[in-house]
N, C-alpha and C positions, 0 to 999 in steps of 0.2 A: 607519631601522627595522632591529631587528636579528631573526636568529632562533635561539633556542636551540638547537632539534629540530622535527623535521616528522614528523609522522603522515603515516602513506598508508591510506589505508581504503579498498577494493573492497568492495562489499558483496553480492557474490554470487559470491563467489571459489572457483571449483569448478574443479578443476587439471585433470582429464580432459577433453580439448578434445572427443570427439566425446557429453560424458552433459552435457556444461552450458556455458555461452557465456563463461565465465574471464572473468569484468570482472575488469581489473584497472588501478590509480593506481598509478603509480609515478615514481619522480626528483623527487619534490615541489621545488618554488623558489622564489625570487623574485628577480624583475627589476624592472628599469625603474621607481624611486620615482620621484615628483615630488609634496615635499612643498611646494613652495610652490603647486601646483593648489587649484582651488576647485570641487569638494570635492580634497582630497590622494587622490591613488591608489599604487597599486602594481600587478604585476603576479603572481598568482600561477600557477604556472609548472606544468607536469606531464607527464604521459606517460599515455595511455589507450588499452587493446586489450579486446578483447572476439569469440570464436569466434562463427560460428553467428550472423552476422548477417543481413539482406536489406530489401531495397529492391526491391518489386512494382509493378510497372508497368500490370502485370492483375491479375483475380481483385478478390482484397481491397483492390491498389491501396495500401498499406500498407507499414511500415518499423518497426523496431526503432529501440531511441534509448539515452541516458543523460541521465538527470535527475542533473544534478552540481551541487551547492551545497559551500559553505565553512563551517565554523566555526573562530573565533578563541580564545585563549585569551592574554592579558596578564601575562608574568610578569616585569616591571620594566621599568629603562628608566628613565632623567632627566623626571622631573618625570611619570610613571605610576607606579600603585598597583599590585600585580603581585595577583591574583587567582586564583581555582582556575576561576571560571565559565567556560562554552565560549557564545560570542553567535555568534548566526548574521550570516555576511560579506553587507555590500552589493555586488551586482555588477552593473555597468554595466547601464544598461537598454536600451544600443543595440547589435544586435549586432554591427555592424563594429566596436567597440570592443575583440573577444573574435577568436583567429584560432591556425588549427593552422599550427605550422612546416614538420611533415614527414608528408605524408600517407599516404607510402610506397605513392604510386600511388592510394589509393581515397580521390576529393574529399569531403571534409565537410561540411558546414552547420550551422552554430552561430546555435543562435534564441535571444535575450537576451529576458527575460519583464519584462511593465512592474512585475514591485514589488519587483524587482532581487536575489529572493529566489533564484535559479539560473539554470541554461539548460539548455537541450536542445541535444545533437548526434548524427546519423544521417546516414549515406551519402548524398551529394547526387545519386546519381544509381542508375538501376535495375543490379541486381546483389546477389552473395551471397558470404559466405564470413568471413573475419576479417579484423579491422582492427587496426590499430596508427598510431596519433596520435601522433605525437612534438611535443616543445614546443608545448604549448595555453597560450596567455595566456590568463587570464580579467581584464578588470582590475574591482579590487578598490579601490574609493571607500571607503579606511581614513577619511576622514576626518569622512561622513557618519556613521559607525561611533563617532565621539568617540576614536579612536585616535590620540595623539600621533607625529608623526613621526621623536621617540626612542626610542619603546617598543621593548622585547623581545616577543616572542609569537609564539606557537605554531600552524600552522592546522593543520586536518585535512581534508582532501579527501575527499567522499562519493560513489559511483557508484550509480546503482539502474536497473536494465535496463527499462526503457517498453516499450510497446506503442503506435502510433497507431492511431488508431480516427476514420475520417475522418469528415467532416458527411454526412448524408444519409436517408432515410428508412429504417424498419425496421419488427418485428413485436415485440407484444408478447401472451403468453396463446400457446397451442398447440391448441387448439380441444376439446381433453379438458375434460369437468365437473369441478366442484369444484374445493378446495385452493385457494380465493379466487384463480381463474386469470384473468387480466385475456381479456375479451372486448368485442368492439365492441356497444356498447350490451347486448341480452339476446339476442342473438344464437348465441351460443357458438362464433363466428366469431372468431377472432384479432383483434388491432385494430390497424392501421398506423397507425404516427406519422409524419405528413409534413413537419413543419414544429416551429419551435422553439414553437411556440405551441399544439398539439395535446398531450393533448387540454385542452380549457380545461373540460368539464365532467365531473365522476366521477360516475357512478350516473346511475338516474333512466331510463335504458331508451330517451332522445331521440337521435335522427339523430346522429350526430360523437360520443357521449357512449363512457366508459370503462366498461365495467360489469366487476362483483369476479364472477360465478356466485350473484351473491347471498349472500356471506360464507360460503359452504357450505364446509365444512373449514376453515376459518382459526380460530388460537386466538385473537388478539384480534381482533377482529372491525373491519372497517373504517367508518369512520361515515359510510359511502356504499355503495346496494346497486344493482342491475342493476337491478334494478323499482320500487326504493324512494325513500330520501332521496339526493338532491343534495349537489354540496360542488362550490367553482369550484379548479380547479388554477392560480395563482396563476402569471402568467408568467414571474416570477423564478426558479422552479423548474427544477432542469435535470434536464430530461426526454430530455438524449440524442441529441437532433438536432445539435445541435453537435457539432464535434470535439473529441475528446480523448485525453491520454496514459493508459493505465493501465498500475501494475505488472504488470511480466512475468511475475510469483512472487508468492506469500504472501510474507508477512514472516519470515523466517528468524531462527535462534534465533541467529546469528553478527548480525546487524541488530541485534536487539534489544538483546544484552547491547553494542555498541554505543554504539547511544543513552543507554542508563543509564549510560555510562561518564562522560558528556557532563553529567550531572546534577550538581547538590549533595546534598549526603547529606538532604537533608529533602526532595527531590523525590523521591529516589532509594527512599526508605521508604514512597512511595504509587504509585509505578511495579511496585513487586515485593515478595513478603513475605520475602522474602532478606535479609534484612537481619543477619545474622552470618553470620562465618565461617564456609565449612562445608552451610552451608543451600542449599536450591535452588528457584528459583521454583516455585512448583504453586499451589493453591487452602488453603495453610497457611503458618506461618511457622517450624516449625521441622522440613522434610524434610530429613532425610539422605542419602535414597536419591534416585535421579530418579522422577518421576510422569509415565506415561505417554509416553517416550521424549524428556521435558522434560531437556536437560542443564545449563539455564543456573545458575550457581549464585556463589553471591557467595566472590570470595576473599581481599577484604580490606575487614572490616565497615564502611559508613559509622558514623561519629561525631556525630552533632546535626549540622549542614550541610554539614560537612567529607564527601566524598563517598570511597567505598567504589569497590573494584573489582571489577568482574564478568569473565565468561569462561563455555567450557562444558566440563564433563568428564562428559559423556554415562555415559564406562567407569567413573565414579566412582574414580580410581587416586589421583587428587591430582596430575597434573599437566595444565593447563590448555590447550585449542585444541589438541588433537593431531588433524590434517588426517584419519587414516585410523580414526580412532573415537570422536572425540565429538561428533557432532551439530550442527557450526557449521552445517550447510546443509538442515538440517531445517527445516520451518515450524514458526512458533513457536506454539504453545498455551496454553490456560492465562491467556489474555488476557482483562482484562473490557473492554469498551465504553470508561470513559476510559484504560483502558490504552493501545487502540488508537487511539484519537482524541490523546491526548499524542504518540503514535509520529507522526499524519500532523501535528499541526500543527506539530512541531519541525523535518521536511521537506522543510516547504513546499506538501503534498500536499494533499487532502481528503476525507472519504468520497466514495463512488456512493451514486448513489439507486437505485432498483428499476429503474426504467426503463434510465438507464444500465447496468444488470447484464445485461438482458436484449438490449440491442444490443453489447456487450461480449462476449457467447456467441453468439450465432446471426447479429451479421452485417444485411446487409440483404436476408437467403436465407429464402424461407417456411418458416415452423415446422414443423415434425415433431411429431404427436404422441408426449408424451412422452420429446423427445431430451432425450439430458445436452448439455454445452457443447460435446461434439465432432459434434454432430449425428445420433445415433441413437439409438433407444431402446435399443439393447446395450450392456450393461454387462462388464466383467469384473475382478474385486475383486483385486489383489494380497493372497497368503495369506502367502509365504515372501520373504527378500532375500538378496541377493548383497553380501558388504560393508557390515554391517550398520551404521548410522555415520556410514559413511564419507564424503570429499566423493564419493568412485564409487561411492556405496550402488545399486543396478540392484535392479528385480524380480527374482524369481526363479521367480514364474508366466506360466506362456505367455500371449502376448495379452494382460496385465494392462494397462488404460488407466484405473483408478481407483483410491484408499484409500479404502475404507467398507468397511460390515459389518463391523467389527472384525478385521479380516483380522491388521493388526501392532500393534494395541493403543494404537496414538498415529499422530503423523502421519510422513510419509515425507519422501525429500530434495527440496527442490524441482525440480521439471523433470525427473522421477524416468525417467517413461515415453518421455521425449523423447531421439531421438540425429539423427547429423547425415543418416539417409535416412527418419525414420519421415514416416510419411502423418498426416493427422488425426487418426484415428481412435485410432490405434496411440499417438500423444504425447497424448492426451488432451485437446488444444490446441482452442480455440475458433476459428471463421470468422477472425479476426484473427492467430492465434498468440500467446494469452495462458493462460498452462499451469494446472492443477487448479482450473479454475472450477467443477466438481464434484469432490466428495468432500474428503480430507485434513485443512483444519478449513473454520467457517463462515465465510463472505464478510458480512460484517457491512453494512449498506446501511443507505439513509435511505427510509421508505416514506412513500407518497403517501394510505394512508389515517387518517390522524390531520392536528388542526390542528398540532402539535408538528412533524411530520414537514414540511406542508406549508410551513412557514414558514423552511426550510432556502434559503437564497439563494447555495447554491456559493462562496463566499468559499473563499478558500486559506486554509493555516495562513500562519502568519509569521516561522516560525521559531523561537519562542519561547515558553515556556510562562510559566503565573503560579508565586509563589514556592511555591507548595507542588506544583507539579507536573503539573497540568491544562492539557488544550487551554485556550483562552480566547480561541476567533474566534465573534465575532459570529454567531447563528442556531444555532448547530451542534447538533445532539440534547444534548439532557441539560442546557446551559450553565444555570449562578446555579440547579444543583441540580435540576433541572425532572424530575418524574417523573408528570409528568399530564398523558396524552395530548390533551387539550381545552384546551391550553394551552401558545400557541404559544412555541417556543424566540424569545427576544429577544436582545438586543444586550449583553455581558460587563459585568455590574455591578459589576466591580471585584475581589471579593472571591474566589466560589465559581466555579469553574471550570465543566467539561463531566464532573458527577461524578454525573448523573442517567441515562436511560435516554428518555427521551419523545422518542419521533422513529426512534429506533433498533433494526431488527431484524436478522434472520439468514437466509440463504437459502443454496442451492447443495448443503449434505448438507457430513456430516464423515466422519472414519473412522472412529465407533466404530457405525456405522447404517447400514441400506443405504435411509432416508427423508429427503426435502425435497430429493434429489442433481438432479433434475431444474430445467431451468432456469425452468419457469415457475409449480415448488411457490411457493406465497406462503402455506403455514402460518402462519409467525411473522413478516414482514415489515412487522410495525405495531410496533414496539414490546415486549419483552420484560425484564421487571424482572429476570430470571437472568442478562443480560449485564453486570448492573454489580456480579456476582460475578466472580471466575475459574476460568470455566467451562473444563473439561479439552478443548471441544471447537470453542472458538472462538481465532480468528485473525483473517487478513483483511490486505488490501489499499490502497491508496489510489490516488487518480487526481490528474491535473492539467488543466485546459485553456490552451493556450495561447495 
């Protein structure tokens, strides 16, 4: 196996060590073929650091991670067809297969995931500060891959900074009326989830039961009330009690144009309306300007499948990724519903559901009426920045621990409010340290009041989209077009992707409102037909479990 060039992707490469945690891939390789193995492997090879890490032994009990997956790229080779496609790499599903050379003092742990779609690695033991991984093997079963062991090819290395988020019981609702606020039965009592099987019944006002406030304030109304009709929560549903990784950050505008780099030009023309030279993603297809602090902009048009290249130039100058003012590490906007769902299942990721959002912010710590994600009902809105742009873009308002109310007109850097002494409060960070789960843009989720939603069974992505550019995992909101809440998401019919909305809503507040910021508003969290626009104020996340 040969290789022409190696990509290094970081994908949250922020150079100021004490405003963001510098993931960064570097010395890409390969070692150790053996192509007469069955399946054939190889060794892809790297170097990983990242600031601003920790491993809690109390408290939240919790670790920071990297979700790190492969793609390939085939570009000749005896007796291979050289291609533009990028496929996502098989990697071992055992993890002693996988192992750091030089740990440079702080031990690692390398978890291998059974659909051989990535791994996670986090500090093996309690402790904090920066790491640097030297020589990581991951191996790489090229031959499950249909990869000959003459080919040429290309990979690219991806890093995305996790959150763990252990098993365990939690709250969900804050004992405030309305705004379809989850309470135990009609209580207006918050409702503890104990178990992976709670709650099994919605509405209805009975002992154990979930109750909404009675749909009061929700715009689509859920089709189960605190006093009224019934609906069973189906055990396949992941409500949260299990463990899991979520992203650390929104999806960044440096991530995104990314991924679309990774595309063919026909996937590439339903991921973004950028599609010539010059243009810049928004909710149109031919912006000149940026929309709403959106820099992502195409600078070399796809051709009918042949794919196109992307970049950001925030300052609009025309030249492309400059670190101190174009918006690589902004969150990204402007996203609709299969935008986002294309982003996680290309990953390996997948949406949250409600519930998972609500233990994801507050932890297994009783609710506060009315807190945002960092636990209080105080808010304080960035108005003004420092290095506007920039990967150091900082507030420039005192105390500022949120983007809403239109404060900067778009979204901010991610991990904006975070440095290496702030408190909770002050980073904006949730019980876990998972940063802007309020405000910036919307946290896009899967909700429990529709059959659509209910019938969401946590499947991961796979890596791989269909030919025209859509998620295309079994259940997922939207899939084979589904845009009708009473009907549940089924299994990928081949054809249409996750180009619907039924299953799918929005929570947490963005920054152009100072509403829904709170963690247990459930206005819109059933389904909204305006996500499967691109909406100036939606973004979002994804999670894994391992």
């Amino acid at each position: 196996m040969k290789f022409t060039s190696v990509f290094i992707v970081g994908l949250l490469l922020i150079a100021l060590k004490t405003l963001g945690n510098n993931i960064l891939v570097a010395n890409v390789t390969m070692s150790g073929q053996n192509a007469g193995a069955s399946p054939a492997y190889t060794y892809v090879q790297f170097d990983l650091s990242w600031d601003n890490s920790w491993n809690l032994a109390s408290g939240p009990s919790n670790w920071d991670a990297a979700w790190i997956f492969v793609k390939f790229q085939i570009t000749g080779g005896s007796g291979c067809t050289a291609s533009t496609l990028w496929n996502h790499a098989t990697l071992s599903s055992t993890s002693s297969d996988h192992s750091v050379g030089n740990n440079n003092g702080v031990a690692a742990t390398i978890t291998a995931e059974p659909d051989s779609k990535g791994i996670f690695i986090y500090r093996s033991a309690a402790g904090s500060g920066s790491n640097l991984w030297q020589t990581i093997k991951l191996k790489w079963n090229y031959g499950t891959d249909g990869v000959g062991g003459s080919c040429t090819v290309t990979v690219k290395v991806y890093a995305i900074e996790m959150v763990y988020v252990p098993t365990g019981s939690f709250y969900v609702g804050d004992g405030l009326a309305g705004l379809g606020k989850f309470e135990a039965a009609a209580t207006g009592t918050p409702f503890q989830v104990t178990s992976s099987t709670t709650p099994s019944t919605l509405g209805g006002g009975g002992a154990g039961s979930l109750g909404n406030n009675s749909n009061v304030g929700i715009t689509t109304a859920d089709d189960f009330s605190s006093t009224g009709a019934t609906q069973v929560l189906p055990a396949a549903f992941p409500n949260g009690y299990t463990n899991f990784y979520s992203m650390k950050y929104e999806i960044s505008q440096h991530q995104y144009y990314e991924f679309l780099n990774t595309l063919t030009g026909t996937q590439q023309a339903n991921r973004t309306p950028a599609t010539t030279a010059g243009w810049y993603h928004g909710n149109a297809g031919n912006l000149t300007t940026p929309q709403n602090r959106n820099g992502v902009k195409c600078q070399i048009a796809p051709v009918g499948a042949t794919p196109g290249v992307y970049g950001s130039d925030l300052n609009n100058n025309g030249t492309f990724n400059e670190v101190a003012a174009d918006g690589m590490y902004l969150a990204m906007n402007y996203l609709s519903s299969p935008d986002l769902l294309a982003y996680l299942d290309w990953s390996g990721l997948r949406p949250m559901t409600e519930l998972e959002l609500e233990k994801a912010c507050r932890g297994s710590l009783i609710p506060v009426s009315g807190e945002f994600a960092w636990g209080t009902a105080a808010a304080t809105a960035v108005a003004s920045l420092t290095n506007s742009g920039a990967n150091n873009e900082t507030s420039a308002t005192a105390n500022a621990n949120i983007n809403y109310n239109n404060g900067l007109a778009g979204p901010a850097r991610c991990g904006i409010f975070a440095t290496g002494t702030s408190t909770r409060v002050q980073a904006g960070a949730t019980y876990w340290g998972i940063m802007e789960m309020s405000g910036n843009v919307w946290e896009d989720e899967v909700g429990v009041g529709s059959a659509a939603g209910r019938s969401f069974t946590g499947l991961h992505g796979d890596g791989s989209l269909n030919a025209a550019g859509f998620a295309n995992t079994n259940f997922w909101p939207g899939i084979n077009g589904n845009n009708t809440l009473t009907s549940a998401n089924t299994a990928y019919g081949g054809v249409t992707g996750c180009t619907g909305y039924a299953g799918i809503g929005f929570a947490a507040g963005t920054f152009n409102t100072n509403t829904w910021a709170t963690v247990s508003d459930r206005s819109y969290r059933d389904g909204w037909n305006g996500l499967t626009g691109r909406d100036v104020r939606n973004g979002g996340r994804g999670i894994r479990i391992p």
